[in-house]
C-alpha positions as CSV (number, residue, x, y, z in Angstrom):
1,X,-21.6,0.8,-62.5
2,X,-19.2,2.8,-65.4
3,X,-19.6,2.1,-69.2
4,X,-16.9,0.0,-70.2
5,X,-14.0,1.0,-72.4
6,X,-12.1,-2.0,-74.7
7,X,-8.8,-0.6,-73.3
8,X,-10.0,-1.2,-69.7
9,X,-11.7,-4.3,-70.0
10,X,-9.3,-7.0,-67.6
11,X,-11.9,-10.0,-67.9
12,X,-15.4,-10.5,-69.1
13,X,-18.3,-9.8,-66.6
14,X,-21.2,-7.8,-66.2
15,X,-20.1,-4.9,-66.8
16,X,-21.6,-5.1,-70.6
17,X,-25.2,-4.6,-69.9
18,X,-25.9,-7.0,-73.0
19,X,-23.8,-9.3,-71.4
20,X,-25.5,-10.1,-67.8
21,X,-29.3,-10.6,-66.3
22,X,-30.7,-8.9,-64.1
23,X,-29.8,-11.5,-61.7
24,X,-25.9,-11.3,-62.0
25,X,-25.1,-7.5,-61.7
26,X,-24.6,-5.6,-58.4
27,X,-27.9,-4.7,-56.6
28,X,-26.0,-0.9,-56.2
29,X,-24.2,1.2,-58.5
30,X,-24.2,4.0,-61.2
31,X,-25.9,3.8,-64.3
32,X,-24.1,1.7,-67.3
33,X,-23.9,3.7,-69.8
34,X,-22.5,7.4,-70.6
35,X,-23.9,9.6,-73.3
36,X,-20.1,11.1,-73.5
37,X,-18.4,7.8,-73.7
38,X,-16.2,8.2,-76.6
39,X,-12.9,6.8,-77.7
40,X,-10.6,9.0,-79.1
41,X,-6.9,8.8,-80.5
42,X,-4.5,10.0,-77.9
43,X,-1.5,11.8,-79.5
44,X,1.5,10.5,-77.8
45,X,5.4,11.9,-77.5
46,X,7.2,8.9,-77.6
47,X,10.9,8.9,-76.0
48,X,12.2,8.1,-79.2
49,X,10.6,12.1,-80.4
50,X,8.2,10.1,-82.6
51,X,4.3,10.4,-81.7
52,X,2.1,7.6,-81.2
53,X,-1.9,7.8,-82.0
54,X,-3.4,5.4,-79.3
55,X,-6.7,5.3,-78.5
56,X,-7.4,6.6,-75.2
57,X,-10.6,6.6,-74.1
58,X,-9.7,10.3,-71.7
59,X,-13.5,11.0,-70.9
60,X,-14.0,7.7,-69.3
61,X,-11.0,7.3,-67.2
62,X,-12.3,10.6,-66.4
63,X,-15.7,9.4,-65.7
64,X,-14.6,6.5,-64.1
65,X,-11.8,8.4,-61.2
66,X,-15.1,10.7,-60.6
67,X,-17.8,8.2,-60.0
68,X,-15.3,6.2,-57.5
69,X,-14.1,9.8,-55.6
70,X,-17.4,10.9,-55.9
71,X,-19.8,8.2,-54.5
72,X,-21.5,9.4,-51.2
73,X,-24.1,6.8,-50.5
74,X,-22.0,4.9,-47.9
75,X,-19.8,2.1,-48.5
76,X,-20.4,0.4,-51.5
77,X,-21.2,-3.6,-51.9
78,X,-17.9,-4.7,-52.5
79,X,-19.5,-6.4,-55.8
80,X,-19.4,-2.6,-56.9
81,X,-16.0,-2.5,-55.3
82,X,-14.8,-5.0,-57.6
83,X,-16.1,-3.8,-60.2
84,X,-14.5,-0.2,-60.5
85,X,-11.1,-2.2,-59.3
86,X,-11.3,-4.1,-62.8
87,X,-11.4,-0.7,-64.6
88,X,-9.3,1.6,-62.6
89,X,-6.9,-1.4,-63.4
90,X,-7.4,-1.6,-66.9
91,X,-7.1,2.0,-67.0
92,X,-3.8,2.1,-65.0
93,X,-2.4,-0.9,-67.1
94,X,-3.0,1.4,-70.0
95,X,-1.4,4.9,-68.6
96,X,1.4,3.9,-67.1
97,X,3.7,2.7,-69.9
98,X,2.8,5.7,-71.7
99,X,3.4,7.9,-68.6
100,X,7.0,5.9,-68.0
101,X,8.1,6.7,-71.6
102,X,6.8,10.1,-71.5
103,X,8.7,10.8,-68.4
104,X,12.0,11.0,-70.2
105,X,11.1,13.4,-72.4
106,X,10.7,15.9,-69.9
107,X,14.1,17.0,-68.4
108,X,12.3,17.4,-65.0
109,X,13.7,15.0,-62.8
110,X,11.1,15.6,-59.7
111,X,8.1,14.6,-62.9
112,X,10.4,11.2,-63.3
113,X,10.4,10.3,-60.2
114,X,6.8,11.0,-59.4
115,X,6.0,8.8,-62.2
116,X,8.2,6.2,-61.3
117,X,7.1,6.3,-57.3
118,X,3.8,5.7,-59.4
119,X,4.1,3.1,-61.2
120,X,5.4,1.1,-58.1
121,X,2.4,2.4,-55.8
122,X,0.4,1.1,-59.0
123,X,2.7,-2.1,-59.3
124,X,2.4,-3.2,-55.3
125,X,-1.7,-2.2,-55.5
126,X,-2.0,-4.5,-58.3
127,X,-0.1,-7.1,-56.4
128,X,-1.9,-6.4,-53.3
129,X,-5.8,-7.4,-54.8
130,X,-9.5,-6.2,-53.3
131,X,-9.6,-6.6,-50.4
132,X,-12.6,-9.0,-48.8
133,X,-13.8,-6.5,-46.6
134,X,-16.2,-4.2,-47.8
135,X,-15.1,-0.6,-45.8
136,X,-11.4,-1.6,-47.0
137,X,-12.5,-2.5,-50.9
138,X,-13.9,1.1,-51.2
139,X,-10.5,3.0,-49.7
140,X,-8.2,0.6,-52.0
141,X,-10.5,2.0,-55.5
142,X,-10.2,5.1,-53.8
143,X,-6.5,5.0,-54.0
144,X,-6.4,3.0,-57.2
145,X,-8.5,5.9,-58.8
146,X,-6.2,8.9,-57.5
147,X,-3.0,7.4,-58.6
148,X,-5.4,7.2,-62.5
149,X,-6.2,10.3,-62.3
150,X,-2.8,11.5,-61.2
151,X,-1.3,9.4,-64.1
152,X,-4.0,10.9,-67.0
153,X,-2.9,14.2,-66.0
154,X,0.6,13.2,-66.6
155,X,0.1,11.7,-70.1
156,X,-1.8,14.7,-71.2
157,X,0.7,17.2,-70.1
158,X,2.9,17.6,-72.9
159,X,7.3,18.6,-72.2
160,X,7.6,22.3,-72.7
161,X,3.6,23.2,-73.4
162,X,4.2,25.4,-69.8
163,X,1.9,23.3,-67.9
């Protein structure tokens, strides 16, 4: 399992280490813990051209997309499952309003609208759940976790820096 950010967190569990025994965390998973998990403030362009500091925790949304795309060991227990879906949640909760009011700041109406088909892929996922089945718990965090890292790369793009 991932290190878990305050901005991600959707509900307590055991995702803390401190916070569960042995006997309630998934038998299968990644390490807790990060050495690089740090929290940093995210410099935001507002759409009213002010900036926003919010903090962003960027290397563990990045940590987190990875470990999910990454994971070769066969399907995981859909305990794991669960568990990446309550942060890949938390993190999309947290990027896409940003990503939304960013996305009229940009005069590029192809951006927009990839941001807004987004946010509705992000919106009907939500909706949608985990799925019970193990096999179709693991695609739907794979998904979940490509539209995240989709939407970090849109919120640190910034309008006119020629990215």
């Amino acid at each position: 399992m991932l290190p878990v950010s305050p901005q991600s967190r959707t509900r307590p569990g055991y995702d803390d280490p401190h916070e569960a025994s042995e006997s309630t965390r998934p038998a299968a998973g990644p390490p807790l813990t990060s050495p690089r998990c740090t929290t940093r403030a995210l410099s935001v362009a507002r759409a009213d051209d002010t900036t926003a500091a919010l903090p962003v925790d960027v290397v563990l949304i990045g940590d987190t997309v990875s470990t999910v795309l990454a994971h070769q060991d066969g399907t995981p227990d859909r305990s794991v499952s669960a568990s990446w879906h309550r942060w890949l949640s938390g993190h999309l909760q947290l990027l896409t309003p940003i990503a939304v009011e960013q996305a009229s700041r940009w005069d590029d109406p192809q951006r927009t609208a990839l941001v807004k088909a987004t946010e509705a892929a992000v919106n009907r996922a939500s909706a949608v759940g985990l799925p019970a089945d193990p096999a179709a718990a693991y695609v739907h965090v794979q998904e979940l976790a490509r539209e995240c890292r989709g939407l970090l790369g849109l919120v640190l793009d910034r309008p006119g820096d020629g990215r």
